[in-house]
N, C-alpha and C positions, 0 to 999 in steps of 0.2 A: 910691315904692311903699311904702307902711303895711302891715304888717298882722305879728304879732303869736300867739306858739304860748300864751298862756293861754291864750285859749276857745276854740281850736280844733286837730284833730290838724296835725301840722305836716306842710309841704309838704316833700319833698325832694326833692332833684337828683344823681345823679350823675354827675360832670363826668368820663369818662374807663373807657368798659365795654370795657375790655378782660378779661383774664381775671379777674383780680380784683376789680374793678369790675364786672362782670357778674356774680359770682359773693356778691358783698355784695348788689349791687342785686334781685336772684332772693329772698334770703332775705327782706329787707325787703318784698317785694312779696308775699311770703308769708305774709307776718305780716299783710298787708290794710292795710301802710302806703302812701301816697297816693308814690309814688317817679317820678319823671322822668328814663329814662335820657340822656344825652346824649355823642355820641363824632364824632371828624372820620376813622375811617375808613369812608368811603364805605361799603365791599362789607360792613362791621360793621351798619352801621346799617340797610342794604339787608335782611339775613338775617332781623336779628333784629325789625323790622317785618314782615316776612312771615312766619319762622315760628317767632318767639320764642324764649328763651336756653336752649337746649338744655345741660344740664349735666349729668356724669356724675362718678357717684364711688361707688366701693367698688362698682360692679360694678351699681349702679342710675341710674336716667337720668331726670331730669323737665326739662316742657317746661315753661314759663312765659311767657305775654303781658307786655309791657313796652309804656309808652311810652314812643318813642324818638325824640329829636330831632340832626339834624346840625348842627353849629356853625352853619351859613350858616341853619339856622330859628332859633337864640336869640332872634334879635330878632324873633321872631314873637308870642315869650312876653309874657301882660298881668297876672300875678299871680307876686306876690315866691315865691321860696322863703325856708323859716325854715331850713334845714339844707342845705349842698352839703357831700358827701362829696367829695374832689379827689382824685381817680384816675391825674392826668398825670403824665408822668417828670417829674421833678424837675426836670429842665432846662425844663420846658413851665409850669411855677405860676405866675409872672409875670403871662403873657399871658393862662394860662387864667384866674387870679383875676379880672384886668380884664373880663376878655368876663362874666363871672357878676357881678359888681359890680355893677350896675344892675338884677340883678333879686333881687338879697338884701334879705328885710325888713330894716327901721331896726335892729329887735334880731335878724338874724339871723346866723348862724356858716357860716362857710369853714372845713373841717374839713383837714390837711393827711393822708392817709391814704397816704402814700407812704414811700419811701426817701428818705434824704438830711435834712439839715438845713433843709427849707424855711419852718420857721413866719416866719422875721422880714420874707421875700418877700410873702406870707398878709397878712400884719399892715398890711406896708406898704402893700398895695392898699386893705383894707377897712377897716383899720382894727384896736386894738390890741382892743379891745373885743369885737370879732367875729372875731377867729382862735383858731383851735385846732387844737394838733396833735396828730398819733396815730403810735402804731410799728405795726406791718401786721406778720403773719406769718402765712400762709397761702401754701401751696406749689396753682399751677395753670398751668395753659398755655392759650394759646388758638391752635392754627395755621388753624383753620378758622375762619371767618366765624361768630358766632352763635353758636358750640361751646364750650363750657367742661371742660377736662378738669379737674375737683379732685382733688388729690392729699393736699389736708388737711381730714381729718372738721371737725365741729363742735368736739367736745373737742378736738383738736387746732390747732385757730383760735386766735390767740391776738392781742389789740390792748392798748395803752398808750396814755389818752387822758390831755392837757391843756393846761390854756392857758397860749398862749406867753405872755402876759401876765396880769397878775393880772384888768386888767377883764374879763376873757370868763372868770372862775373860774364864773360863774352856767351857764354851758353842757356846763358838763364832764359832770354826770349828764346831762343831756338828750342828749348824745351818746354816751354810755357807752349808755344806755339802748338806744339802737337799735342801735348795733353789738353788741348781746347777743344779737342775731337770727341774728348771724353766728357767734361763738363767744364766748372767754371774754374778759372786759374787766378791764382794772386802771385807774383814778384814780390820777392822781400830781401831785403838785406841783410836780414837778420834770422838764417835759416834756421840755426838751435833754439832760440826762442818759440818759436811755429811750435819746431817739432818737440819743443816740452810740453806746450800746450797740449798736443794731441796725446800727449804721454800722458799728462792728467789726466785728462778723460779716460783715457785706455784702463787707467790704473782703479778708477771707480768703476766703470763700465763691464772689461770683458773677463776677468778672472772669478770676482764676485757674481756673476750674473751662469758661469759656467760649474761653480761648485756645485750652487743650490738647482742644475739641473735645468734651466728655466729661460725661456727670451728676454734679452736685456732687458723690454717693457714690463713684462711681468714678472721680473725682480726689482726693479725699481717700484713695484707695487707690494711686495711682497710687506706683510708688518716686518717693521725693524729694520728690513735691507735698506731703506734710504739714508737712514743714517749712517750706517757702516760704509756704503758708498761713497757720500760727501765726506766721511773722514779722511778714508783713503784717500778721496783725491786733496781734500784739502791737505793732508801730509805731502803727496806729489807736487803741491806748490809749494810748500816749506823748502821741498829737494830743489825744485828749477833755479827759489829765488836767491838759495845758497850756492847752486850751481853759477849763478852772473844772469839767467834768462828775465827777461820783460814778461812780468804776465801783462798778454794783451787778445784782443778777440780774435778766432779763428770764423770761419762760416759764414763771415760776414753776420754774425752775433752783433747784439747791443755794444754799447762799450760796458767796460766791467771794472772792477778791481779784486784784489790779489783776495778778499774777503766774500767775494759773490759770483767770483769767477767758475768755480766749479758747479754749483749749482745755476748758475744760468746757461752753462756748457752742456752739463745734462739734459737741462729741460729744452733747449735748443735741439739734441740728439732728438729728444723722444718724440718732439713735436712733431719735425721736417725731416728727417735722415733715416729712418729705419720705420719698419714695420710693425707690428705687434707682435707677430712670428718671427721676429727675426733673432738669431743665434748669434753669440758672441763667434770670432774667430777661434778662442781658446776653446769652445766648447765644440765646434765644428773639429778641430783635432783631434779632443777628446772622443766623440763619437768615431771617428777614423781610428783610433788606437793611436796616437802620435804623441809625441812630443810638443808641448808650445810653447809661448814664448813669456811664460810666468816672471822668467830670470830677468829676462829684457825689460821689463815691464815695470810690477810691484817687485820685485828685486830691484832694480836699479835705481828705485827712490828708497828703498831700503841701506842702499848702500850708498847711496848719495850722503843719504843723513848722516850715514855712522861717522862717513869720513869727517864731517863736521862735530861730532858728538854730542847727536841727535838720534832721535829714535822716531820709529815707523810702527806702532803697533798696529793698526788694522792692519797694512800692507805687509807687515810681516808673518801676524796670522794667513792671511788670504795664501803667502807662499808655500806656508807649514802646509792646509790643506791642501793645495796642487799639490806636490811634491809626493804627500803621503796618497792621493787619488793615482797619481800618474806612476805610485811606486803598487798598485792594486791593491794598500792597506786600507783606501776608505773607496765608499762608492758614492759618486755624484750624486749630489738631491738634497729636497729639502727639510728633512732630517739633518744636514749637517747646519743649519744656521744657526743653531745653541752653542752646540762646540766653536764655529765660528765667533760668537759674540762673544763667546765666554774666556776667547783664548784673547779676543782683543782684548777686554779687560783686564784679562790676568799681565798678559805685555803693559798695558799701561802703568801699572802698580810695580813694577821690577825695572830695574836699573841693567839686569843683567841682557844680556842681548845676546837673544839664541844665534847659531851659523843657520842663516836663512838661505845661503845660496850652496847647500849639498846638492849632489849628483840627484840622479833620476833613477 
């Protein structure tokens, strides 16, 4: 498939309308860009062919027509897209990269708009040439079919675009560009860096805040959760800084260092970015029955360290309980944050290092 965004506005896709993804895909489609929603939950895709993405924020509601295709029509598609936004958990880019590979123009981009470290997955499917990644930060939920509850205005949207590799540097405005639809955009050269940053945060923020049942603001209020938060993520900086990343500001944040970085990251989330109501992504799963992306997350500064031989103990606790909640041995709430703290401590004290990344 040829075809090429000089002479013409570019096609896009977004692989993955869920809250977020519906909620980028609605502005785009606002702006009178040619956008192609695409999602594998059935009763999602059902809705919002019938009565388009219902989105509501700051107390006002608009509806918007979309087209919407379910994975099982991709292959119905006869014209490349020049731009796919990737929406999927982290644990899903692989396979979703593959299934869109065939219909990306020669010069077009796989954009990685998620959580987690995914660009080198991105790269490896399409190609180094056509990946790009992005850091996401926009607070919303979707429990209903079609519904988008946003809980982050426009000025308060905020993305980090770049490429994972130097050959796709020519994509980075052209992707910046339309995600200005959505909120505010940074260019960086240095797209793994960004996206460890958000990884920290993530890593204090959404798994802890999901065990104990509760909206990230009112775990970060919880006695005791604040600490257990700032360790994690201060362990997630240990991982980056051993990884090679720059701890540096995201959000247009203060400047910081590697020592205050997390905590002024947080309190930056809790001030401007979310709600008081607002739900982690992991818990938003967990309410759904799903799968999340624990592994991507606190796992993967769990296993950043090890490979250095280092250890993670909040973050390895945090995985033990997902793991044991998502295998139905324990039930979310805040009854679990004794066993939490107490399994952090016991991990600090021990040398030995549990397998944190078992099945589900």
């Amino acid at each position: 498939m040829e075809h090429t965004m000089k002479n013409a506005a570019p096609r896009i896709a977004v692989l993955g309308t869920g809250a977020n993804g519906s909620a980028i895909g609605v502005d785009l489609v606002r702006a009178g860009l040619d956008v192609t929603f695409i999602d594998q939950w059935p009763a999602n895709v059902e809705a919002i062919r019938r009565d388009g993405v219902r989105v509501e924020l700051a107390g006002e509601t608009t509806v918007t027509p979309v087209e919407i295709l379910h994975l099982c029509e991709v292959a119905t598609l006869r014209r490349p897209f020049d731009v796919v936004l990737l929406l999927v958990k982290a644990y899903d880019t692989r396979w979703a990269a593959e299934l869109i590979a065939p219909y990306l123009a020669d010069d077009g981009v796989v954009v990685g708009v998620q959580n987690g470290m995914t660009g080198e997955a991105i790269a490896d499917v399409v190609g180094e040439h056509r990946a790009v990644g992005a850091v996401i930060e926009i607070t919303s939920a979707m429990y209903t079919p079609g519904v988008v509850e946003r809980h982050s205005a426009h000025d308060r949207s905020w993305f980090a675009v770049g490429a994972v590799h130097p050959a796709a540097a020519h994509h980075v405005e052209t992707v910046a560009g339309l995600l200005r639809h959505a909120g505010t955009v940074e260019a960086t050269d240095d797209i793994d860096s960004a996206k460890w940053m958000k990884l920290i945060l993530n890593a204090a923020e959404l798994v802890p805040s999901a065990i104990l049942d509760l909206s990230i603001a009112d775990c970060a209020r919880y006695p005791g959760m604040r600490e257990l938060m700032l360790e994690a993520g201060n362990e997630a900086v240990r991982a980056a800084q051993l990884d090679g990343a720059t701890i540096r500001p995201i959000f247009g944040m203060p400047d910081t260092t590697p020592e205050t970085f997390v905590e002024t990251v947080l309190d930056e989330l809790l001030a401007h970015y979310i709600l008081t109501h607002s739900r982690s992504t992991v818990l938003q799963d967990w309410i759904k029955g799903r799968h999340s992306e624990v592994d991507e997350l606190n796992g993967h500064v769990v296993a950043t360290l090890e490979q250095h031989g280092e250890s993670a103990p909040a973050n390895a606790a945090m995985v033990e309980l997902a793991h044991d909640i998502e295998r139905g041995e324990l039930t979310r709430g805040t009854e679990l944050f004794e066993p939490l703290r107490a399994r952090t401590a016991e991990l600090r004290t021990t040398t030995t290092r549990p397998n944190t990344h078992g099945g589900n």
